[in-house]
Backbone bond lengths (Angstrom), bond angles and torsions (degrees), N, CA, C in turn:
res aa  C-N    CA-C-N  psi(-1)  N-CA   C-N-CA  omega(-1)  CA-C   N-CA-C  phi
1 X - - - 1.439 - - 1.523 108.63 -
2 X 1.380 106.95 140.96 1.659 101.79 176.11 1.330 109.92 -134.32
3 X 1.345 97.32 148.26 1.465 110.51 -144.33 1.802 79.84 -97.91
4 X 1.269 99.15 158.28 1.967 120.00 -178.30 1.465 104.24 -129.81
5 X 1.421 127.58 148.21 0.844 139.03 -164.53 1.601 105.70 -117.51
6 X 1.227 111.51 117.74 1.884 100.34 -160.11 1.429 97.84 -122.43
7 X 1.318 121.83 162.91 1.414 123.47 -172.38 1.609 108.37 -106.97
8 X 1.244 122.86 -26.68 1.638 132.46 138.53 1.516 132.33 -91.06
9 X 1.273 105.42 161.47 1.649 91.80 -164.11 1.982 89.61 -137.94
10 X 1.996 97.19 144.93 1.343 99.41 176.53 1.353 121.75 -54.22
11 X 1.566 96.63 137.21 1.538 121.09 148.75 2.172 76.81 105.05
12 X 0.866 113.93 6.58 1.556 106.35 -167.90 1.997 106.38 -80.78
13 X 0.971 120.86 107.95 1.729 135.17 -173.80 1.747 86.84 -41.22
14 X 1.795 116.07 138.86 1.300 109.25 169.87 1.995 85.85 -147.01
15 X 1.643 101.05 -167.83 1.179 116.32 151.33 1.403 125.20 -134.56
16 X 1.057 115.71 162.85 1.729 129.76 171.78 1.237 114.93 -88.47
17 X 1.066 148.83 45.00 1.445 138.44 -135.11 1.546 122.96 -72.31
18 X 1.584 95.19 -21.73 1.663 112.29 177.49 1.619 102.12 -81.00
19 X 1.493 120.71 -9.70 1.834 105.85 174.89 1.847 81.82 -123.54
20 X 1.246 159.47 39.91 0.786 134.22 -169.60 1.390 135.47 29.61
21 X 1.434 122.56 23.31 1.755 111.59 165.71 1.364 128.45 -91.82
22 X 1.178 111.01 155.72 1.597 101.67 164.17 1.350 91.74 -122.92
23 X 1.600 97.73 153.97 1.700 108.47 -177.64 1.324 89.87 -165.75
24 X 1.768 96.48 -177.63 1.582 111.01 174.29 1.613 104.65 -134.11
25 X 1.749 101.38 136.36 1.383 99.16 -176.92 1.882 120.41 -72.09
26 X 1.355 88.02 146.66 1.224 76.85 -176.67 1.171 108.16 -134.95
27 X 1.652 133.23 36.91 1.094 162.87 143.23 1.725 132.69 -128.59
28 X 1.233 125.47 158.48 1.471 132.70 162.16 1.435 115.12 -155.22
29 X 1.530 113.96 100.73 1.187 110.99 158.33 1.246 145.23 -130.02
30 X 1.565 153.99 -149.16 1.373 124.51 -166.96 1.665 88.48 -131.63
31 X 1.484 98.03 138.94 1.689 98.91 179.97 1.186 119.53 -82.89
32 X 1.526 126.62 179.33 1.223 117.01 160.18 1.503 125.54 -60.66
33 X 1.412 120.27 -1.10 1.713 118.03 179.24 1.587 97.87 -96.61
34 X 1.473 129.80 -16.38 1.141 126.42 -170.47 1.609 114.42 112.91
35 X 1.104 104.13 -2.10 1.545 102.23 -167.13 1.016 105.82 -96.07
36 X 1.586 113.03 163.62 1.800 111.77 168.90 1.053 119.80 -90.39
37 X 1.303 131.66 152.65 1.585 142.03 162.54 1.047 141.16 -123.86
38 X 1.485 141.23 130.58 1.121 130.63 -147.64 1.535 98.73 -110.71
39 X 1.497 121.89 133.12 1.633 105.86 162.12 1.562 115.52 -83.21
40 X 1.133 121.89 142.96 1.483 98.48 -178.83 1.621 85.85 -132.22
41 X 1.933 110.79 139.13 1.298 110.58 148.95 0.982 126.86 -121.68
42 X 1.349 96.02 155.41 1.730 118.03 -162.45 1.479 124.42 -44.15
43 X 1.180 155.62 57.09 1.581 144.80 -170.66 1.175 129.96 -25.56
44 X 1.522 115.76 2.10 1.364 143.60 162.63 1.769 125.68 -91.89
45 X 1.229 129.09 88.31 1.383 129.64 -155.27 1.656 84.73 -65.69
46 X 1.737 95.67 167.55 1.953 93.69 169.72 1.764 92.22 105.65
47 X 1.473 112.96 154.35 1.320 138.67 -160.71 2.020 82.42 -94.40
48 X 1.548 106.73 141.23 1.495 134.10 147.87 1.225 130.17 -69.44
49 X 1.086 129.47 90.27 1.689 117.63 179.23 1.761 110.55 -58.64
50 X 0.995 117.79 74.09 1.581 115.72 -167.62 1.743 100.82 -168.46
51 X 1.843 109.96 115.65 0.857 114.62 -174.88 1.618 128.46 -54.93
52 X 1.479 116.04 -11.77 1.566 126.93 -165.91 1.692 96.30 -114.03
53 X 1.900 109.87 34.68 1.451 87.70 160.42 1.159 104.00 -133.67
54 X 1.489 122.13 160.33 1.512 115.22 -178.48 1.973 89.25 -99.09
55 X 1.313 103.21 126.93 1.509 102.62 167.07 1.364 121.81 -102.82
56 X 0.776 98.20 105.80 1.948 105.30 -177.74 1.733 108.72 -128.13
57 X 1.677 105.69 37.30 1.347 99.05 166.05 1.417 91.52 116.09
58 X 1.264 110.56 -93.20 2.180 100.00 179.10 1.409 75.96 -101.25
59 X 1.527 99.56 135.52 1.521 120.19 161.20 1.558 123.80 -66.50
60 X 1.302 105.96 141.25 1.689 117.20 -167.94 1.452 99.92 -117.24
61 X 1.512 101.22 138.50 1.558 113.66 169.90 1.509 105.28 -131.33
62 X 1.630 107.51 147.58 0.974 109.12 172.42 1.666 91.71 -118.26
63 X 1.705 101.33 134.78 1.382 151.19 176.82 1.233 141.07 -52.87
64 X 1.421 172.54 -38.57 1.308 128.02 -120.36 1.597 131.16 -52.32
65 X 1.406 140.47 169.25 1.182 151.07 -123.20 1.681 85.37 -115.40
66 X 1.700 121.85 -15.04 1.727 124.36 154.08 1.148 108.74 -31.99
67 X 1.544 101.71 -72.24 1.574 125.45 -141.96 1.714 134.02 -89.67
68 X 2.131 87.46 0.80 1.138 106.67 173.61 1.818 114.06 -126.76
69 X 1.339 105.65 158.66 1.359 124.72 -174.94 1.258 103.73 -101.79
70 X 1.374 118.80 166.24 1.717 117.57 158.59 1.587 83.14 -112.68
71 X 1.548 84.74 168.59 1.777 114.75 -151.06 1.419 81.03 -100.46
72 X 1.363 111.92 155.23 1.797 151.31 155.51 0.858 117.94 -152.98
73 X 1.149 96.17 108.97 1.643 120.10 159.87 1.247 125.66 -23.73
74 X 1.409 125.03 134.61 1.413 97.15 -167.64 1.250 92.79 -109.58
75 X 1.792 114.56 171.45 1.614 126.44 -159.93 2.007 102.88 -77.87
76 X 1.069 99.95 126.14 1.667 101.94 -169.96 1.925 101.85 -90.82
């Protein structure tokens, strides 16, 4: 087994900022180019109008560690 070195870590709250979601991943795996990927689902139940999501209830994206943010809370 070989271990990967990831720059987010499962179940960790992030955002998408280029589709507007926030979610938490709830996958990481390594593609066929070598790269990592994060699945992230949506924390928003309900279908995505956006061709790169699989909707099956909370919408799923698959990732690289580019295209996502980690989440902060914002000041209440």
């Amino acid at each position: 087994m070989k271990v990967i070195e990831t720059y987010f870590e499962e179940y960790e709250k992030v955002r998408i900022p280029a589709k507007g979601i926030t979610g938490t991943i709830i996958d990481i795996y390594v593609g066929d180019d070598s790269r990592v990927f994060y699945t992230v689902e949506n924390e928003e139940w309900g279908d995505v109008d956006d061709p790169d999501a699989w909707n099956i209830g909370y919408a799923q994206f698959d990732c690289t560690a580019e295209q996502l943010v980690r989440y902060e809370r914002p000041d209440v």
